[in-house]
N, C-alpha and C positions, 0 to 999 in steps of 0.2 A: 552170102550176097549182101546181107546189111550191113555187115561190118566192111562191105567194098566201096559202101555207101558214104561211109563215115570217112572216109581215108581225107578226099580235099578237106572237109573239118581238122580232122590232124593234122594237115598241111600247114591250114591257116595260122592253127596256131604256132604250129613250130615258125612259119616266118616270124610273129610276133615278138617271139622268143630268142630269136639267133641276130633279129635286128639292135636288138638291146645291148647282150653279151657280145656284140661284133663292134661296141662303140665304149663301153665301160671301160677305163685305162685300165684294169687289170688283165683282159683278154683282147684287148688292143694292140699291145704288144708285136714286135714281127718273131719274138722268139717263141710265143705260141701259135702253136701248128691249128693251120685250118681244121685238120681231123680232128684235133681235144674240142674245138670250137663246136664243132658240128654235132661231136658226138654230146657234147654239156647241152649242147641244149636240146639234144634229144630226148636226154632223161629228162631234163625241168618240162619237157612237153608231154612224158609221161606221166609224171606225177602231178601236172595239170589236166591231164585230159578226165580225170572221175570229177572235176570240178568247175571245168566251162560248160556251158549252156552250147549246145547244135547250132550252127551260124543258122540264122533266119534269111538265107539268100538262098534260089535254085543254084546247086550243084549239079549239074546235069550242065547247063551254060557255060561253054566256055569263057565266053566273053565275061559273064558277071563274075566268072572265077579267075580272071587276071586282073578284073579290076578289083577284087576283095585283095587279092594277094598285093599290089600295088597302095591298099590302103593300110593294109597290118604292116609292110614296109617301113611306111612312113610316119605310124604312129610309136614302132618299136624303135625307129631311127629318131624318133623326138625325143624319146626318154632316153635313150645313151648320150644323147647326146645335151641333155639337160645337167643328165652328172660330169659329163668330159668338161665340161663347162668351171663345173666346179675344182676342177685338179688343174687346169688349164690355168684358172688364174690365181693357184698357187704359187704353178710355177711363172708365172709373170714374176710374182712377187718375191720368187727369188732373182729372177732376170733381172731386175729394177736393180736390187740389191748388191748384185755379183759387180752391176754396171757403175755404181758407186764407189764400190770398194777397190774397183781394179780389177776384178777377176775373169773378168768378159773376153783381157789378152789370152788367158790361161782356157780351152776348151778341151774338156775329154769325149769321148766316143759313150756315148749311153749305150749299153748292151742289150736295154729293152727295146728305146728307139733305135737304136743304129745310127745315129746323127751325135753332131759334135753339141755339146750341153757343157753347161756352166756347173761348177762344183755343188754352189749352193742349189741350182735348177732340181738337180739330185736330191739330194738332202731334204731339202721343201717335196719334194713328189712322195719320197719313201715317207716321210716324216706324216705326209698326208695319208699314205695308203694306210701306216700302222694305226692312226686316227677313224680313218675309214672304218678296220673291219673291228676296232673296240667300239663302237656307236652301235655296232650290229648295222653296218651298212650293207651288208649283203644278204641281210634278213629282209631289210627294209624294200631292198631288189624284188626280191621273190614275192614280197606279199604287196607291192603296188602293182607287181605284174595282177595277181591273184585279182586285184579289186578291179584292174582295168577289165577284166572279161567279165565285170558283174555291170560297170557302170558304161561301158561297149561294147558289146557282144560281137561275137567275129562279124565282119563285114559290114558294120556300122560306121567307122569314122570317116571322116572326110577330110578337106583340107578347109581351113577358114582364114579369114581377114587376121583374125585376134591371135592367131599361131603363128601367123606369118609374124605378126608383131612382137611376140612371145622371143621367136628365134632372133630376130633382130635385136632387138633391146636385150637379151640375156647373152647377147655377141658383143655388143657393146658397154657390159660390163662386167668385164674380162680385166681390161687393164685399172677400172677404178677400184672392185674389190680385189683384185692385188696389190694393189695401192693401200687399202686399208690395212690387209694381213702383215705388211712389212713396213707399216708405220712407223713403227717407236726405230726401227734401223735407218730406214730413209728419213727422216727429222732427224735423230742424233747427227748421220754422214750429211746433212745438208748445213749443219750447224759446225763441222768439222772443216767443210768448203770454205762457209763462210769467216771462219776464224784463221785458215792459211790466209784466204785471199790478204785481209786484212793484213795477216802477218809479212804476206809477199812485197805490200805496197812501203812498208815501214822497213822492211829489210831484202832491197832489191836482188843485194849479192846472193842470196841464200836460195838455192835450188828447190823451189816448193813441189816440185811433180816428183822427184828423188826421196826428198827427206818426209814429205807428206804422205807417199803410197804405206808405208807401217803406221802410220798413225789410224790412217783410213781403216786399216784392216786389222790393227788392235782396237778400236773402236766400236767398229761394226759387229767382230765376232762378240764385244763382251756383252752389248745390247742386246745382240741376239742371242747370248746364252740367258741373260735375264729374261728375255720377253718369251722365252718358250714357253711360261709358266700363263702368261696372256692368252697365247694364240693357242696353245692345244683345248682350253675349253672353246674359243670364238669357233677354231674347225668343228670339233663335238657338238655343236649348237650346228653348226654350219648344216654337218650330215646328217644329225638328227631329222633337220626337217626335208628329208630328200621325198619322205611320203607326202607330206602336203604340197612339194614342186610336183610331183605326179598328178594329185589333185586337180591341180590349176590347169597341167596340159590335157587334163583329159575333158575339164569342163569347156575348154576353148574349140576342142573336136566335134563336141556334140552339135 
């Protein structure tokens, strides 16, 4: 009978848990099945449950147990989506780039997403996941969940002013830190624009969208084969601090 007691406790937490891994671009996915979904974070709620604290809310009330379940929702829905954020404006920042070089005519079929994606979109996402799990990104998952049931206990958080602004401002810079990640290729191809255009005005006969698309894209690839040596530490650093962006949304809840 007291273990029939605990069950909503189990509950709560597995929403907080399946809210996260339902948002993280690796089980994001539509080629992972709702059942891997369900079941992963049933184990991660088993091997949380000898470590969270008993919600301090009546379980016995429905009412307070749809609103508790409504609140782990939406706190586990902040932090996926605090990381989707991150891979989100990677791939900006190959959109940017693809759009530069020309490649934006050329779309494949992503077989994660199932939508039509740009080569480099690709490239920049996987490029970021392999980044991801050498950081120990998915260590870092598991133990901001851990710390979240220390610093709010099930059925604690709420919604605030400062989260609402969290999610806004962390939406709208989307397109500027992909901008920074695929700098050194956007200034190089902005500097390649500018030297056709130039070239167009002094030599009108001469086909600049024809004879410029190779250049674009011998250009583009060779910056970007130098600059990987940049940006894999800036992502590394990036995912590093995905514990302290946990930090921040979880101080904004209290």
């Amino acid at each position: 009978m007291e273990e029939l007691l605990k069950v909503p406790g189990y509950f709560l937490i597995f929403v907080r848990v399946a809210s996260v891994f339902w948002l993280i671009p690796l089980f994001a996915v539509k080629n992972v099945s709702v059942y891997f979904k369900v079941a992963f974070s049933l184990v991660v709620t088993f091997v949380l449950i000898g470590v969270v604290p008993p919600p301090a809310i009546p379980m016995d009330n429905p009412y307070v147990l749809l609103l508790a379940i409504g609140k782990e929702a939406l706190l586990g829905a902040t932090i996926g989506f605090a990381i989707r954020i991150l891979f989100t404006a990677i791939q900006a920042a190959g959109e940017v780039i693809s759009i530069q070089m020309g490649f934006s005519f050329a779309r494949t079929m992503d077989p994660f997403s199932e939508t039509q994606t740009g080569v480099l979109d690709q490239f920049q996402y996987l490029l970021a996941l392999m980044i991801f799990f050498a950081a120990d990104g998915h260590h870092l998952i598991i133990r901001g969940l851990c710390d979240s049931y220390k610093q709010l206990p099930l059925g604690s958080p709420a919604m605030s002013k400062g989260l609402m602004d969290y999610i806004v401002s962390s939406t709208s810079s989307i397109f500027s830190l992909g901008l920074k990640i695929g700098a050194p290729v956007v200034v190089a191809l902005f500097l390649v624009e500018l030297s056709l255009g130039l070239l167009s005005r002094m030599m009108p006969q001469m086909n600049i969208f024809v004879e410029g698309l190779p250049v674009k894209i011998f250009v583009g690839f060779s910056i970007l084969s130098f600059s990987l040596a940049f940006i894999a530490p800036v992502l590394m650093d990036l995912f590093s601090g995905i514990q302290a962006e946990f930090a921040r949304i979880l101080r904004l809840m209290v």
